[in-house]
C-alpha positions as CSV (number, residue, x, y, z in Angstrom):
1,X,-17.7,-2.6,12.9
2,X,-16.8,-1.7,9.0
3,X,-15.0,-4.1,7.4
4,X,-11.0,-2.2,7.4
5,X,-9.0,-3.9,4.1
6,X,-5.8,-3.7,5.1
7,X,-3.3,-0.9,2.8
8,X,-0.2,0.7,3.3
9,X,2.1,1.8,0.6
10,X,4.3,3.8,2.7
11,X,5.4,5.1,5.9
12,X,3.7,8.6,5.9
13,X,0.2,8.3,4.2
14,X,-2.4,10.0,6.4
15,X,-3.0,7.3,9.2
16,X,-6.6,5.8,9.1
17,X,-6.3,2.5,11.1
18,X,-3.8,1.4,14.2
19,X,-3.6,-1.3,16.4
20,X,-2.4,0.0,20.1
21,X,-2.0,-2.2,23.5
22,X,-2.2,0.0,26.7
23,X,0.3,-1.6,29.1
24,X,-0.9,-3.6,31.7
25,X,-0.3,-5.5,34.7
26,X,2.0,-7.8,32.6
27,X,4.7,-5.1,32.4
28,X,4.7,-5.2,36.5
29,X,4.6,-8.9,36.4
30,X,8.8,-9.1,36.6
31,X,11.7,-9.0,39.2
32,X,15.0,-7.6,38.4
33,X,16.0,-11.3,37.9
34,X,14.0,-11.9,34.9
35,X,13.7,-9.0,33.3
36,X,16.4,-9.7,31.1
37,X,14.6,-12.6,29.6
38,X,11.5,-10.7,29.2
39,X,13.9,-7.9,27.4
40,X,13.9,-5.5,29.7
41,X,17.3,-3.7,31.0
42,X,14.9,-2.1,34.2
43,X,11.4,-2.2,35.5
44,X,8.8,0.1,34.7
45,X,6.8,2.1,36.7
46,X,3.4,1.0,35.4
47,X,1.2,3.8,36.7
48,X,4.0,6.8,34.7
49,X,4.0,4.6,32.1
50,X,0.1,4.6,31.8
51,X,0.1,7.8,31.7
52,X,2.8,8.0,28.8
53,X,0.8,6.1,26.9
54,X,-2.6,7.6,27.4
55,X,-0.9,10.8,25.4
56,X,-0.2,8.3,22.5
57,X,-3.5,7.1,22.1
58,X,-5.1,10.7,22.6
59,X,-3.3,11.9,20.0
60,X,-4.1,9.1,17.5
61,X,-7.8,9.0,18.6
62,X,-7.8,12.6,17.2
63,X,-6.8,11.4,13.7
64,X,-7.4,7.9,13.5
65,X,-9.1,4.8,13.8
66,X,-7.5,3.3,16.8
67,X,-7.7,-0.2,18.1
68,X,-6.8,-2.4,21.5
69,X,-4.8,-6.2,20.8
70,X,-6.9,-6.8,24.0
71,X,-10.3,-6.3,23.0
72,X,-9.6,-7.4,19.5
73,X,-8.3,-10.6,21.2
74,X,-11.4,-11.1,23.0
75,X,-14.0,-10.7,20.0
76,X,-12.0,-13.5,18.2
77,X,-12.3,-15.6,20.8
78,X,-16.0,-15.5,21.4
79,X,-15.8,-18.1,18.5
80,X,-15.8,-21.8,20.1
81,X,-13.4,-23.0,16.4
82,X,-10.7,-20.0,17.0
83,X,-10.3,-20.1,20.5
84,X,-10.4,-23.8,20.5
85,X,-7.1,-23.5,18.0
86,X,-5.4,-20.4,19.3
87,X,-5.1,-21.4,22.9
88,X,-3.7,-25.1,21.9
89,X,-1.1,-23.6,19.3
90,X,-0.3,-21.0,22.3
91,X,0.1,-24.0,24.5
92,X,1.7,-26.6,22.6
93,X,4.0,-23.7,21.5
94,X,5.3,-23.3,25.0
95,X,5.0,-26.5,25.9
96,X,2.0,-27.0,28.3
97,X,-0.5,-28.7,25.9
98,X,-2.1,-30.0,28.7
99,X,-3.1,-26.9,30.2
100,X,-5.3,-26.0,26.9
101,X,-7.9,-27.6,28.6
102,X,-8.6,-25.7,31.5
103,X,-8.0,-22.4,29.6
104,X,-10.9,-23.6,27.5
105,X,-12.9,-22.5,30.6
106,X,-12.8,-19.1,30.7
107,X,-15.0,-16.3,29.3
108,X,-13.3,-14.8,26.2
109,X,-12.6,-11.5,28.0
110,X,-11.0,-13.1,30.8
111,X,-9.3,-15.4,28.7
112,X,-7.9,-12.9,26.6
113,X,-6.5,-10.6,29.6
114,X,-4.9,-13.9,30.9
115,X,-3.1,-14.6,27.7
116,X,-1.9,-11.1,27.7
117,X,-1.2,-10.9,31.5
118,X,0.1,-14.5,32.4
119,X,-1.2,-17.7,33.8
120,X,-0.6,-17.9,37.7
121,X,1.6,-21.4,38.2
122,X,-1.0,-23.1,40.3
123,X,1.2,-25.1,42.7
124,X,-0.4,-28.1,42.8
125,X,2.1,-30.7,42.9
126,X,6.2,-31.1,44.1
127,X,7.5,-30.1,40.4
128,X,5.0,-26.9,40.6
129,X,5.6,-26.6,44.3
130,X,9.3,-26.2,44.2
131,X,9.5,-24.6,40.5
132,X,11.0,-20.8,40.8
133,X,8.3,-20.3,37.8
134,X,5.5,-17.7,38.9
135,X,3.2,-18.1,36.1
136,X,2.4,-21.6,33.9
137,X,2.1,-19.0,30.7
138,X,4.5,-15.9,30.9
139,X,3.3,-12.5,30.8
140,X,3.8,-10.9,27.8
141,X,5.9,-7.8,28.6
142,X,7.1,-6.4,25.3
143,X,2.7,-6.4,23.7
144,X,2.7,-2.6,24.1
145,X,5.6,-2.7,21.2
146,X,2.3,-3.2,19.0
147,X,4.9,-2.9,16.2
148,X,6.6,-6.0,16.0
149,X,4.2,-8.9,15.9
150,X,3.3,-7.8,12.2
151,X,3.7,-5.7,9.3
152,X,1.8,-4.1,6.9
153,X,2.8,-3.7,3.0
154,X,0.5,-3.0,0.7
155,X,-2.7,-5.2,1.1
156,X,-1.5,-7.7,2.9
157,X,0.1,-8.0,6.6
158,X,3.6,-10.0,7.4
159,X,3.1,-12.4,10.8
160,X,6.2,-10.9,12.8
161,X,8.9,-14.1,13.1
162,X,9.8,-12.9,16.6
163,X,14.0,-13.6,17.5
164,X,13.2,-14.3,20.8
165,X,10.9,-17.0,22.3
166,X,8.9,-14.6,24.9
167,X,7.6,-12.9,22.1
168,X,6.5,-15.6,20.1
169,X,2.9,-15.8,21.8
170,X,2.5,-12.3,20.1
171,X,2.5,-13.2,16.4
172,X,0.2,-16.1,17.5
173,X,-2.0,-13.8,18.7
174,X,-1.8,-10.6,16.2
175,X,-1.8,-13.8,13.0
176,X,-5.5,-14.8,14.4
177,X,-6.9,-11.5,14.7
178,X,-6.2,-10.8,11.4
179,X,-7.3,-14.5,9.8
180,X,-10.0,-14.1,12.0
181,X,-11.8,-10.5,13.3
182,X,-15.0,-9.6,10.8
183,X,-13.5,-6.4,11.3
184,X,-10.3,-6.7,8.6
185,X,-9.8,-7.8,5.0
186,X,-6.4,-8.6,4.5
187,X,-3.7,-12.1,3.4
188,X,-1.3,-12.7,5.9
189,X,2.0,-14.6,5.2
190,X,4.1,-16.2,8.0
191,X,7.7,-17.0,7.6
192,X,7.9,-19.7,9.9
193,X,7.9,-23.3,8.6
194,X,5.1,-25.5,8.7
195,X,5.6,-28.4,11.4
196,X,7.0,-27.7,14.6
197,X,10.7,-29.5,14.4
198,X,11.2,-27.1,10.9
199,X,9.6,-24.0,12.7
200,X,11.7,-24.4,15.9
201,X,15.2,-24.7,13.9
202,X,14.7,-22.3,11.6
203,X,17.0,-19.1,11.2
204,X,14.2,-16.8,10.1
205,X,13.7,-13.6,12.2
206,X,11.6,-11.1,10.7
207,X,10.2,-8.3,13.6
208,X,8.3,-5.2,12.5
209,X,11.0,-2.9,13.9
210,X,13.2,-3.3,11.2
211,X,10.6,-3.3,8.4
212,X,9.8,-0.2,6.8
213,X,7.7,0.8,3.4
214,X,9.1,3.3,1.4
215,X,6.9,3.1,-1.1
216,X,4.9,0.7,-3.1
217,X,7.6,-0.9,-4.5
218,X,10.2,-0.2,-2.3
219,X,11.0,-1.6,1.3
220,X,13.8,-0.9,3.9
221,X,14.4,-3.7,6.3
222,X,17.6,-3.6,9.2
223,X,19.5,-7.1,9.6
224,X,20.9,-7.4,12.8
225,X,19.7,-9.2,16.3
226,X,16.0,-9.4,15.6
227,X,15.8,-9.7,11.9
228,X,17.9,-12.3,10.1
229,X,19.0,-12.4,6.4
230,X,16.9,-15.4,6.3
231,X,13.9,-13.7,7.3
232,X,14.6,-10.8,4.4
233,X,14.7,-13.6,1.7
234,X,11.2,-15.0,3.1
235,X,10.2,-11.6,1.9
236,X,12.4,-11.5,-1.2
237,X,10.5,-14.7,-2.3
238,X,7.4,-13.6,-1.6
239,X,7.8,-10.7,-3.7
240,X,8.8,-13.5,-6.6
241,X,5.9,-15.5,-6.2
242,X,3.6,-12.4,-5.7
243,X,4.3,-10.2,-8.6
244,X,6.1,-9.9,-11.7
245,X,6.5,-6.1,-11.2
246,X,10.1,-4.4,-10.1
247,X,10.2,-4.3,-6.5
248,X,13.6,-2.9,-4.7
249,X,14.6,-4.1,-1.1
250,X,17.2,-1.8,0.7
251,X,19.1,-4.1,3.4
252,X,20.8,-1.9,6.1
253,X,23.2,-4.1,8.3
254,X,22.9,-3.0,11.8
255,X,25.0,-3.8,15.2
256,X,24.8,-5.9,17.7
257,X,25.7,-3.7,20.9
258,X,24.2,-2.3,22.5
259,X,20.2,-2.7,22.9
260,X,19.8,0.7,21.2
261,X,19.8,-0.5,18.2
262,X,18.0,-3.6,18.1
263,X,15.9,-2.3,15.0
264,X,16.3,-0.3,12.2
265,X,13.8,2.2,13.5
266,X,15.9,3.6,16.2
267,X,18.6,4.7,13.9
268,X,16.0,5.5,10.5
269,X,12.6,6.5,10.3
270,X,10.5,8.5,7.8
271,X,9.0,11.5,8.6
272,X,7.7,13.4,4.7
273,X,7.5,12.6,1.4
274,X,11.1,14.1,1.4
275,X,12.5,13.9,4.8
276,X,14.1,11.3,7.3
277,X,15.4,11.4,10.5
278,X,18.8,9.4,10.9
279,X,21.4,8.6,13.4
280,X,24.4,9.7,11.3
281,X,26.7,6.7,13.0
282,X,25.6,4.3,11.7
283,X,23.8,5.8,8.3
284,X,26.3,8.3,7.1
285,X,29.6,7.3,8.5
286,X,32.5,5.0,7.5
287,X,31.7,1.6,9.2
288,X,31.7,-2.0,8.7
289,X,27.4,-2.0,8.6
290,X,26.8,-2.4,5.0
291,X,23.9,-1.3,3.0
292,X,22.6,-3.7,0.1
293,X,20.3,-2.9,-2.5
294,X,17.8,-6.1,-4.0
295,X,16.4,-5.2,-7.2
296,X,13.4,-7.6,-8.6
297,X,12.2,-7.7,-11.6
298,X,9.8,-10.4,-13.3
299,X,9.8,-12.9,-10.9
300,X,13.6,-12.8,-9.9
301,X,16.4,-11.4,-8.8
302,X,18.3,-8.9,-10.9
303,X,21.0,-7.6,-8.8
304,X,22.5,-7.5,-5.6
305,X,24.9,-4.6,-4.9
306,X,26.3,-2.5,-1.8
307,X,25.0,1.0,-2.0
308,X,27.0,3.8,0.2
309,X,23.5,4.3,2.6
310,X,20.3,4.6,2.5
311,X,19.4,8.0,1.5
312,X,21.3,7.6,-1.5
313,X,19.8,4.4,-2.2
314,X,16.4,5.5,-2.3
315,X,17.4,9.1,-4.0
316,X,18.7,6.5,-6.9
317,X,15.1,5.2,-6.8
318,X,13.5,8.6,-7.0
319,X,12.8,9.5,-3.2
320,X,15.1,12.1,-1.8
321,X,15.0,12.7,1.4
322,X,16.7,15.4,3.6
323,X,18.3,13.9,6.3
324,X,17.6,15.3,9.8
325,X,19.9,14.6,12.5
326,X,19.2,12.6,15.8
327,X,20.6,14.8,18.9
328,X,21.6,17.6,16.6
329,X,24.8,18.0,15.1
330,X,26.9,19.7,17.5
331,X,28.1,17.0,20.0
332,X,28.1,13.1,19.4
333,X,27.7,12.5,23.2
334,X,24.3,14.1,22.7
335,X,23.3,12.4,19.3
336,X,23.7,9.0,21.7
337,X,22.0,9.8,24.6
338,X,19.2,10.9,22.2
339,X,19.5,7.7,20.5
340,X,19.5,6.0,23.3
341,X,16.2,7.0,24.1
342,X,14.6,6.4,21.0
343,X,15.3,10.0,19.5
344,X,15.3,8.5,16.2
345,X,11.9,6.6,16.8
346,X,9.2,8.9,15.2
347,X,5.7,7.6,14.1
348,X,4.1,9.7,11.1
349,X,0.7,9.8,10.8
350,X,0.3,12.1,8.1
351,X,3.3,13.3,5.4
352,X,5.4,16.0,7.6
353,X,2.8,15.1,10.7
354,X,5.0,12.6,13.5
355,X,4.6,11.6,17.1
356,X,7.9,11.5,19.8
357,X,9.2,12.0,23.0
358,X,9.7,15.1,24.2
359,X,12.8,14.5,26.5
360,X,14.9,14.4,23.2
361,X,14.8,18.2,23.2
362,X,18.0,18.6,20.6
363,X,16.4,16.3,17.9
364,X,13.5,18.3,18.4
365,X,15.4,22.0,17.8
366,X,17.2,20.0,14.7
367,X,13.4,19.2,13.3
368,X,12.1,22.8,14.6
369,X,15.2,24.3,12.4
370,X,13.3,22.2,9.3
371,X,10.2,23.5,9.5
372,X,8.9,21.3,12.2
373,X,6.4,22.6,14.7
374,X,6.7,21.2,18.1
375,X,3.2,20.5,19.8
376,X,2.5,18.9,23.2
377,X,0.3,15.9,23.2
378,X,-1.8,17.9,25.9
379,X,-2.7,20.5,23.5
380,X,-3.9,18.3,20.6
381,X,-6.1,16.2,23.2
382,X,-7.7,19.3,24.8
383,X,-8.3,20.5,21.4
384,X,-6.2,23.5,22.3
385,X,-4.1,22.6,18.7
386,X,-4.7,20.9,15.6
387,X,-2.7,19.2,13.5
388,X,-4.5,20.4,10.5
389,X,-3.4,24.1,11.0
390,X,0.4,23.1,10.4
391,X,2.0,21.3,7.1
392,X,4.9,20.5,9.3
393,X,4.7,19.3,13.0
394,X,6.2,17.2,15.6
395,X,3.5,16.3,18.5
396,X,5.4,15.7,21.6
397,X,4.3,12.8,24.5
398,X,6.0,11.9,28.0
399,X,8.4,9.2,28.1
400,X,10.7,9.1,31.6
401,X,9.5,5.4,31.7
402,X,7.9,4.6,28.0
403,X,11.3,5.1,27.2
404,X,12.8,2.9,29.3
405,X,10.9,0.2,27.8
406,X,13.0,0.2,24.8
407,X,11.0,1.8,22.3
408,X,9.4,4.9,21.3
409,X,6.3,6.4,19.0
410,X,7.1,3.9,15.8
411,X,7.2,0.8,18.1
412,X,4.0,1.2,20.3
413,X,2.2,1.5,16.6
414,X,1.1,-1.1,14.3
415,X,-0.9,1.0,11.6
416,X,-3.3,-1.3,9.1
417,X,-4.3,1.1,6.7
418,X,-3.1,4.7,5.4
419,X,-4.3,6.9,2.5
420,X,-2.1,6.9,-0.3
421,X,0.7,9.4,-0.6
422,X,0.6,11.9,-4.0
């Protein structure tokens, strides 16, 4: 495969590599008992969801590069040095160094669905026999949120310092791919601690949810459940150390409660080079969830101060965007049922060109009203429609269970390169 060097400078610049999972058994592989600590608020139907995400992939096939965690996974491991390494830090990391040994065994292709779709607890002692545990190595439920695990800003990519533990097997995973595959060029910088006491306490959260580029030298990053303060100032210093340019970080504070908005991207996403889509709540109207503008300049910090939100943060910094509404603006019951199901979630793959669900039908009317042309996934696949033939559109996909999941167009995408915007 060509060599990909690893690019983006912003959200909206024409999409030329993504990395994708397809959901497998490993979203199946749960009860209603322990789906809460896999993240889950239900269980998914995996043959809908399948389905769901087939229009995804069809779409971005059409316009991009596209590329599976799964067989990624397995070309890396074909190399005795990296598997040797990844499987005992996946191991020690969940502490069953012992069992490194006997993954060892296995073909690289099954190793790698295994370490995607869970080790079965082999019950071959009393401990094992009477442990409620089904599998020695968890499935990993939440890989189909490609979006989390790591983050792309410029040349280089940002290992995802996951909040919770389940996750954590992810950014193992996505951080050796990219050290690793012949098929990318990038750095990568991880903001855990070296050593595994420092690593384990630290407060540093950093997921790719709340992580967005603006533009070269600007970046929009949500503090709240998954991403700590701690985690932004791993970035802030990098910045420091990195460059000597000005660099602007806008911090938007974001809730708690409930699940909805456990990233930045399901209240604020970019969809042009001078449009966003928001969810006026928490955005545009009086609350306590602050939004902080970080200025850098030559290697430090110049000034820290609260700005009224973000689209008159970054119209301060040159980019004016026209806010679009999420759910319209007629009803606020509608804005957060919308919300709820990721209506402000929208993945751009070219400026003015975005992928969502189509359930949110009043988000889409609001975008339709600004130029937006709604297309169904179906028709871009068959080759019925094209992209090309609109400067604005919205492309539509299923998501009655996608949805459900917790995540929408933006999540299920991790893109690794984009063409520069004018």
């Amino acid at each position: 495969m060509e060599k990909i060097k690893t690019s983006i400078t912003s959200e909206t610049g024409r999409l030329e590599a993504v990395i994708l999972h397809r959901p497998g058994p490993e979203v199946e592989n749960m009860t209603p008992q322990n789906a809460e600590r896999a993240l889950y608020s239900d269980i998914l139907n995996l043959s809908i969801a399948v389905k769901e995400y087939d229009q995804l992939k069809g779409v971005l096939d059409k316009v991009s590069r596209t590329f599976e965690v799964q067989d990624l996974l397995a070309e890396i491991l074909a190399d005795e040095g990296v598997k040797e390494k990844l499987v005992r830090d996946i191991c020690c990391n969940e502490d069953i160094c012992s069992a490194a040994g006997l993954l060892m065994e296995l073909h690289p292709e099954h190793l790698s669905r295994q370490l995607i779709e869970g080790v079965p607890l082999v019950r071959d002692n009393l401990t094992k026999y009477l442990s409620d545990e089904r599998f020695l190595l968890r499935p990993l439920h939440n890989l189909f949120f490609t979006r989390d695990s790591a983050m792309g800003v410029n040349g280089s990519m940002i290992v995802g310092r996951m909040a919770n533990r389940v996750r954590e097997r992810e950014s193992l995973i996505m951080e050796a791919i990219f050290n690793h595959h012949p098929g990318f060029e990038t750095t990568t910088f991880n903001p855990a601690p070296t050593g595994a006491e420092a690593a384990a306490n630290s407060p540093a959260t950093l997921e790719g949810g709340d992580f967005q580029v603006g533009r070269k030298d600007i970046l929009v990053i949500g503090t709240g459940v998954r991403t700590s303060t701690q985690g932004i100032d791993f970035i802030l210093e990098k910045i420091k150390q990195t460059t000597r340019e000005r660099r602007h970080i806008i911090v938007q504070e974001l809730p708690s409660v409930p699940e909805s908005f456990i990233h930045l991207d399901m209240v604020f996403t970019f969809l042009d080079r001078d449009a966003c889509m928001v969810y006026e709540p928490i955005i545009f109207e009086l609350n306590r969830y602050r939004t902080i503008h970080v200025e850098i300049d030559n290697g430090r910090v110049k000034n820290i101060t609260q700005e009224a939100n973000i689209p008159q943060c970054l119209k301060k910094l040159g980019l004016d965007l026209k806010p679009i509404t999420c759910g319209g603006k007629a009803d606020t019951w509608i804005q957060e049922r919308e919300q709820w199901h990721s209506g402000a979630n929208f993945f751009a793959f070219a400026p003015g060109k975005v992928i969502g669900y189509e359930r949110n039908i009043h988000t889409l009317n609001e975008l339709n009203k600004n130029g937006f042309e709604i297309i169904s996934a179906r028709d871009i696949i068959t080759g019925k429609k094209s992209p090309e033939d609109y400067q604005r559109c919205v492309v539509t996909i299923a998501g009655s269970e996608l949805a459900r999941g917790g995540g929408g167009a933006r999540c299920m995408t991790m893109p690794v390169r984009r063409m520069e915007v004018d």
